[in-house]
N, C-alpha and C positions, 0 to 999 in steps of 0.2 A: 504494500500500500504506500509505505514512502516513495519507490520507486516511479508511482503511479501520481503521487502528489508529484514531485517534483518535475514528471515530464508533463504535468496538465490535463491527463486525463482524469475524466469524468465518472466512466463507467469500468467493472475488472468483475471478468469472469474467474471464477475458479474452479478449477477440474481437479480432484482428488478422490480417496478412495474413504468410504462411509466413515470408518473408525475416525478419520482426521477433522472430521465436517465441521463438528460444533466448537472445535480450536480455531480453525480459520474463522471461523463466523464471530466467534468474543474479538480473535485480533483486528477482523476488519470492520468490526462494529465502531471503533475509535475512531475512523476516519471518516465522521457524516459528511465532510461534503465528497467522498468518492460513491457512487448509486454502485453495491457490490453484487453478485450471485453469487451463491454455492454450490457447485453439482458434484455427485457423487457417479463414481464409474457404474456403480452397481443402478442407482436412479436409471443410465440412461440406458443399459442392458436392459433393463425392465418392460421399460417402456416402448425401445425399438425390439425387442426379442424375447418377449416375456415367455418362448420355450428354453430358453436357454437361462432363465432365472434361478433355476434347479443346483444351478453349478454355486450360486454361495449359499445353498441352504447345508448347516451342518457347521459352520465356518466357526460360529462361535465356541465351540468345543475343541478347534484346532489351539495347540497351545501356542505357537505363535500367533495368531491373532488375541488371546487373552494378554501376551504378553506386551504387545502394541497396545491394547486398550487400559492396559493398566499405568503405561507411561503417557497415555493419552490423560488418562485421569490425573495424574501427578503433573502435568503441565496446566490443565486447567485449575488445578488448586491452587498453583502457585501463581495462574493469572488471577485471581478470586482474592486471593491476599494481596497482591500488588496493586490492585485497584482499589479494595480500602483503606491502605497503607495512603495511597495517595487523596 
């Protein structure tokens, strides 16, 4: 989002994968004058191939994805404190 203040744009999509979604969304929540989105890889599989949706059902029992949501958790907590702090 600084990158996107600084060159004057307006609008910034974001492409990422579910687990990450609601970290980018607190971090580019900060920047109200850039208009942000959030999409998730899985969102758009869904939606353009929803036979092919089958493929993340189970996902959260892989332990590499608990272990990613768990450091996802611990980044948003420490945004949660840095933001009352301020």
């Amino acid at each position: 989002m600084e990158f996107a203040r600084k060159g004057g744009f307006e609008k910034v999509l974001f492409l990422t994968v579910s687990v990450h979604r609601e970290r980018v969304e607190r971090i580019a929540s900060r920047f109200s004058e850039i208009y942000f989105e959030v999409l998730s890889s899985e969102d758009i599989v869904r939606k353009l191939s929803p036979e092919d949706s089958a493929a993340f059902s189970g996902r959260e029992e892989m332990k590499a994805y608990r272990r990613t949501r768990h450091y996802e958790n611990v980044g948003l907590k420490k945004l949660r404190t840095r933001r009352r702090e301020s």
